[in-house]
Phi, psi and omega in degrees: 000318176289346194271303165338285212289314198278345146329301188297318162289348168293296208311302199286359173300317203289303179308331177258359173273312173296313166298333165316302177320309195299290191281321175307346154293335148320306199275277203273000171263005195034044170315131196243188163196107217265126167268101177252145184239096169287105189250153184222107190082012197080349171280185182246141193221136192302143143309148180279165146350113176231137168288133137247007161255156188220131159271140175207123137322088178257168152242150193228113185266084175306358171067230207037058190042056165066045165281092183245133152269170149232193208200167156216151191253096160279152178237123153319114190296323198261161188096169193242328195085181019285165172217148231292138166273138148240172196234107171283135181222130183273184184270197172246159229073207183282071175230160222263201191274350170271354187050035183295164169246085179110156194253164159300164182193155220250105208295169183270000208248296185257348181060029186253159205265139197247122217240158164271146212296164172209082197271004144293276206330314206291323176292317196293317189315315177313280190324283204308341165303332193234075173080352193264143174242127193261147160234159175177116187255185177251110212309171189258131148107327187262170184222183189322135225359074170045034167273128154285119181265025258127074190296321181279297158359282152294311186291352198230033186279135165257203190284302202295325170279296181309283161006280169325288190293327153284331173318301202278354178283275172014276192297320182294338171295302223284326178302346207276158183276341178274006173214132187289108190287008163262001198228094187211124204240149178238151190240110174223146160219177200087247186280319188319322180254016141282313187309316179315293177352305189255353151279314164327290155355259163340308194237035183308351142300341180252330190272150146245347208221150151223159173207118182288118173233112178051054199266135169326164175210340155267163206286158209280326172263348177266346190239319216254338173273344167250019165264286194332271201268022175233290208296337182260345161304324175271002181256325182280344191277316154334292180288330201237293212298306177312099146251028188253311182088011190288327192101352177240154171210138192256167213290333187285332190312310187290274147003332169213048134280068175339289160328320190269359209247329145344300197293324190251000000 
C-alpha cells in the first residue's frame, strides 16, 4: 500500500510540475500552438505519423582539466526558428538529464516491467512540440538513469560547480543556431531552482524568463538536505524497512531496497 500510494503522489506531483511549467512559458514567451484538423464528410480524419521532435546529442565541456557531460537538445522538427530556448536544471542528487526517478521494477500482479517517471524528458519533448528548443544535461561525474559514473567527482561537487555547470549548459544553448539567444528561459526545480535564481542573477543578459518548481524556501543545506536526505529516510526505514516494529533494520535489507537506496 505504501509503495502505491507513494507511486501515485509521485505521477501526480510530476503531472502539476509540468503543467506549471507548461503554462507558465506560455505566458511569458507567448508560445501559440497550432491545431490542424482534416475533415472529409464531415468526419475528422486521423493524421499519419508526422515527426515532430529532432534530437541533437552533445558534450558539454565543464572546464576542470576537461571535465565533460553529457547533454541533449530537443528541437522542433516543423518550423525554421530560431526558436525560443530552454534549459532544464534538475534537483538534487545524482541525477541525469532525465531526472529519472527511481530504478525498473517488475509489477507483481502482472510481471510486465514497470519503468520511472523521467519527467524532464517528458518536459523538454512536451515543449519542443509546441515550438521550444529544450537543452537539458547530466549532473557532472553522472550518467544515464543516475549511475554515478565518477565517484570522486560527485563526491567532492559543491554548489559553485552546479552553479557553474549550468552556466555552461547555458552558453551551449544560446550558441546552437536554431534558438534565438534573447528569447531564452531556464526551468529548474528543487535544488535546481536556487541554481536558476543565481544564474539569472548573474547573467541577465542572457536569461529573459525563469520558472521555478518546488524550489526550496529553506535554507538549502541546514533544513531541505536534512529533512531530504536524514528525515525521510528514516521515517521510510521506520514504516516500510521495520517490519518487525523491532527499531532495527539490517544494512543488507537496506542495501537492496531500491527505494531507500533512492533516498541516500
Amino acid at each position: 500500500m505504501y509503495r502505491t500510494t507513494k507511486s501515485m503522489m509521485l505521477s501526480l506531483r510530476l503531472s502539476s510540475l509540468l503543467l506549471i511549467a507548461v503554462h507558465a512559458l506560455s505566458c511569458l514567451s507567448g508560445a501559440t500552438t497550432t491545431f490542424v484538423e482534416e475533415q472529409n464528410n464531415n468526419e475528422v480524419v486521423a493524421q499519419p505519423y508526422l515527426q515532430t521532435i529532432n534530437y541533437r546529442n552533445l558534450s558539454i565541456d565543464l572546464g576542470n582539466g576537461g571535465l565533460k557531460t553529457n547533454a541533449q537538445l530537443t528541437l522542433p522538427a516543423v518550423g525554421n526558428g530560431p526558436f525560443p530556448g530552454v534549459l532544464l536544471v534538475h534537483g538534487g542528487g545524482p541525477t541525469d538529464m532525465n531526472y529519472t526517478q527511481g530504478f525498473v521494477s517488475i509489477d507483481n500482479k502482472t510481471g510486465a516491467k514497470v519503468y520511472p517517471p523521467t519527467f524532464l524528458f517528458q518536459i523538454a519533448e512536451y515543449l519542443s512540440e509546441r515550438g521550444f528548443a529544450v537543452l537539458r544535461y547530466d549532473k557532472r561525474g553522472i550518467g544515464a538513469n543516475h549511475t554515478i559514473l565518477d565517484s570522486n567527482v560527485w563526491g567532492n561537487v559543491t554548489f559553485n560547480d552546479l552553479k557553474q555547470d549550468a552556466e555552461k549548459a547555458l552558453a551551449v544553448l544560446a550558441q546552437q543556431p536554431e534558438v534565438d539567444p534573447n528569447r531564452i528561459t531556464i526551468i529548474g526545480h528543487s535544488e535546481g531552482g536556487v541554481i536558476t535564481s543565481r544564474v539569472a542573477l548573474d547573467n541577465p543578459d542572457i536569461v529573459k524568463n525563469i520558472v521555478l518548481m518546488g524550489t526550496s524556501a529553506l535554507n538549502l543545506i541546514k533544513d531541505s538536505a536534512y529533512v531530504t536526505y536524514v528525515h525521510l529516510p528514516i521515517i521510510y526505514a521506520q514504516n516500510v524497512l521495520d517490519k518487525n516494529h523491532s527499531g532495527l533494520v539490517s544494512v543488507k535489507e537496506a542495501s537492496e531496497d531500491p527505494v531507500f537506496q533512492g533516498m541516500v
